[in-house]
Phi, psi and omega in degrees: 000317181315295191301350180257340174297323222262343128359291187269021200234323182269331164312274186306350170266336179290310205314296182331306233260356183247339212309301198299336172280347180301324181306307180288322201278334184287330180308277171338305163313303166325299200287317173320299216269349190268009170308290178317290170352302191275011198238005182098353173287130162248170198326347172280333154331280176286356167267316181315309185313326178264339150316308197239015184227309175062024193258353176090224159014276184269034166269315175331318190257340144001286188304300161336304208274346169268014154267338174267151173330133167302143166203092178290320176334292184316300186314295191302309157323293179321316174291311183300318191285334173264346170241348161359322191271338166296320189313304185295335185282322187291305194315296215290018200223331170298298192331291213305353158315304202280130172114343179266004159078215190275358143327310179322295147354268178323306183306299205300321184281359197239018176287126181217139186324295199281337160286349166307282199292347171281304203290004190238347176239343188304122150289071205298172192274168167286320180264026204230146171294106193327302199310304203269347139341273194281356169237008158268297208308333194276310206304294178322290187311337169302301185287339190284284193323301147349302187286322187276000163271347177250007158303279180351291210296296179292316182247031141330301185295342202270339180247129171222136211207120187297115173264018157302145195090351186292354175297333191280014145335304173295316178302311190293319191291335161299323180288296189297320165323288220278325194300308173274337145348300197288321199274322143335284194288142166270318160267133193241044181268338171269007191266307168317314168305324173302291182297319196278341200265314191280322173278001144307294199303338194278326190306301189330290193278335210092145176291355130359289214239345196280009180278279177340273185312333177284301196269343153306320167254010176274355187297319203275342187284310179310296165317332185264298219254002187291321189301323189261012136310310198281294174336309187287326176305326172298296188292351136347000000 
């Protein structure tokens, strides 16, 4: 009984911390699923896909890549280049890993821009369990992707409407992210080290090309700078 309370106490302290994603992601999903649609796909397409792959994007370019000659070279380069940016995320998460047991597993396949950033900034209570915390937050964000693709899928064939641009959701839902972050922290040197690194790189790279090299160098800067980072946070 203890164990099934202390369950639900980390379900109601995660859930509030998913509310802003619920929005985007159903939205989004939506669009995902009636894309498929329109590409010929029926609705089991886009839920599985979102069911068992969970990557966002790139099921967008998924969907493409099951309309063309197979080429898994192609595939796998694309993909590693489009989600690339989980690698650094996945480094930055063992500690907040460790220690979550047969959770683990799930957290590492359901690692997302946005569960990155609630489970790497939530203030969780003392009393509610890390593990099961980080595994609603991811578990909720899932199921929101699910549920809007596969509204998108099934009634997909009945609407039809151009959904370009609908992708900058996800941007504004990053923005509103970054935002409470900001307004959370008293010192802002890694959100400025962030900002300042990436708009390097995009003059360098291109809007293109600048993800990679943007998150190589805020890994090494951050990394070089965590001790005296750490340090000032303490004198705070």
């Amino acid at each position: 009984m203890k164990n099934k309370n202390q369950i639900w106490i980390a379900f109601r302290s995660a859930f509030p911390y998913t509310v802003p994603i619920l929005a985007g992601f159903v939205f989004l999903g939506i669009a995902y699923g009636i894309f498929m649609n329109s590409l010929g796909f029926d609705a089991i397409y886009p839920i599985l896909m979102s069911l068992l792959i969970f990557a966002g994007s790139m099921e967008f370019v998924a969907a493409n890549l099951l309309l063309i000659a197979f080429n898994p070279i192609n595939a796998l380069f694309l993909t590693f280049m489009v989600n690339a940016r989980h690698l650094f995320y996945g480094l930055s998460m063992l500690d907040k890993y460790r220690g979550t047991g047969k959770k683990k597993p799930y957290l590492i396949f359901g690692l997302c821009d946005e569960s990155f950033s609630i489970n790497c900034t939530a203030d969780i209570p003392k009393n509610v369990d890390n593990g099961w915390f980080m595994f609603f937050v991811t578990l909720l964000n899932h199921s929101y992707w699910v549920i809007g693709s596969a509204i998108g899928g099934i009634f997909g064939s009945f609407v039809r409407f151009n959904t370009e641009g609908l992708e900058f959701v996800m941007t504004a839902l990053f923005v509103v992210i970054f935002i409470e972050q900001w307004m959370k922290e008293k010192k802002h040197h890694s959100a400025l080290t962030g900002l300042g690194l990436s708009t390097v790189c995009l003059i360098i790279f291109g809007g293109t090309n600048f993800i990679i090299p943007a998150m190589l160098a805020i890994l090494g800067i951050l990394t070089i700078l965590r001790k005296p980072l750490e340090k000032v946070e303490v004198t705070v």
